[in-house]
C-alpha positions as CSV (number, residue, x, y, z in Angstrom):
1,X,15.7,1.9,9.6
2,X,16.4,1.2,6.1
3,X,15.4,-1.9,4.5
4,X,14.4,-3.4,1.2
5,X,10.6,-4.9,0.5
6,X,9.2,-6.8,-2.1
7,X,6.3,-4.9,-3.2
8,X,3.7,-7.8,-2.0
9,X,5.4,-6.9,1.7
10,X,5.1,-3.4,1.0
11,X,1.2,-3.8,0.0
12,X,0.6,-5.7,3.8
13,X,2.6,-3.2,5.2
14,X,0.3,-0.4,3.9
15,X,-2.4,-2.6,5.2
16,X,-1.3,-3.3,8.9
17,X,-0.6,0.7,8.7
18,X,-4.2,1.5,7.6
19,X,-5.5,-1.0,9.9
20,X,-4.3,-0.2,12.9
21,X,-5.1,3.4,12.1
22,X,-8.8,2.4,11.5
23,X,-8.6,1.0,14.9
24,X,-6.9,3.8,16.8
25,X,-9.5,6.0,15.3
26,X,-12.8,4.7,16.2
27,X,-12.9,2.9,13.6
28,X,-14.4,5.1,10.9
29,X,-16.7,3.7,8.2
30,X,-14.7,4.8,5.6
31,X,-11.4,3.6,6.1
32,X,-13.4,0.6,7.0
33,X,-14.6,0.3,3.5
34,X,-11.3,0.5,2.0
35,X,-9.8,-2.4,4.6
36,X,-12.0,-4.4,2.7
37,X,-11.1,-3.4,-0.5
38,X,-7.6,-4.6,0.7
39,X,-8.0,-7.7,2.4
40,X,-7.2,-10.6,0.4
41,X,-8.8,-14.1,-0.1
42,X,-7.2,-16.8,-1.0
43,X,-8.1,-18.2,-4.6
44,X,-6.3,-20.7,-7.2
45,X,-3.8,-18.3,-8.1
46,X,-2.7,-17.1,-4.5
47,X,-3.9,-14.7,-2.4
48,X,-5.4,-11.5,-4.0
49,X,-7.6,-8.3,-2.9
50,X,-11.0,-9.0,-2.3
51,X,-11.6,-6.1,-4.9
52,X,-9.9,-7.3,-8.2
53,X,-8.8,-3.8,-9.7
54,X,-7.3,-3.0,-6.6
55,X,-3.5,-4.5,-6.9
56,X,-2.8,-3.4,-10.4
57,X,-4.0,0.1,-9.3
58,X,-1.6,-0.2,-6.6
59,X,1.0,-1.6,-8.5
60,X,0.6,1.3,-10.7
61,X,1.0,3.7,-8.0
62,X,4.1,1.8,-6.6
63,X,5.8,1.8,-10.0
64,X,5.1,5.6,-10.1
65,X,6.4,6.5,-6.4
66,X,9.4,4.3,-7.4
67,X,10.0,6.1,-11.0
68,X,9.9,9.4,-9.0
69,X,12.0,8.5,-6.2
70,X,14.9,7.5,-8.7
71,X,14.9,10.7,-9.9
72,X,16.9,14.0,-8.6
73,X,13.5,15.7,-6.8
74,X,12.3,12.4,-5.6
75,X,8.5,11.5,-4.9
76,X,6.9,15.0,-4.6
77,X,3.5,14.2,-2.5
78,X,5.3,13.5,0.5
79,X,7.5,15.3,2.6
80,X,10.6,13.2,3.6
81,X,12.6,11.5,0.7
82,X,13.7,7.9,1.3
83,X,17.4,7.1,0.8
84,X,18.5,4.9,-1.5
């Protein structure tokens, strides 16, 4: 399945994913602790991770996975390369 996401869909993706995951696992403390670094509250500017420096720390890691992925050896921390 290939499909294009805005990066605001990709970050509640990543959070559904690590959210079920804390569930089918027990429920460990520490994935716990970073669910609620995720979640987001809704303030005057839209909604937004309860944990302020989180987004642009993802949005840093995003642009980096992206950079890498456009290039010829792809993003190297993961084993499977997405097509374009």
């Amino acid at each position: 399945m290939e499909s294009k996401v805005s990066l605001k869909e990709a970050y509640l993706i990543m959070f559904e994913y690590l959210d079920l995951y804390w569930e089918e696992t027990g429920k460990p403390e520490e994935i716990g602790n970073v669910l609620s670094e995720l979640s987001l509250w809704t303030s005057a500017e839209g909604k937004q991770p309860i944990d302020a420096s989180i987004f642009p720390q993802w949005l840093h890691c995003a642009k980096r996975v992206l950079e890498q992925e456009q290039s010829n050896e792809g993003y190297k921390k993961a084993n499977i390369k997405l097509k374009k």
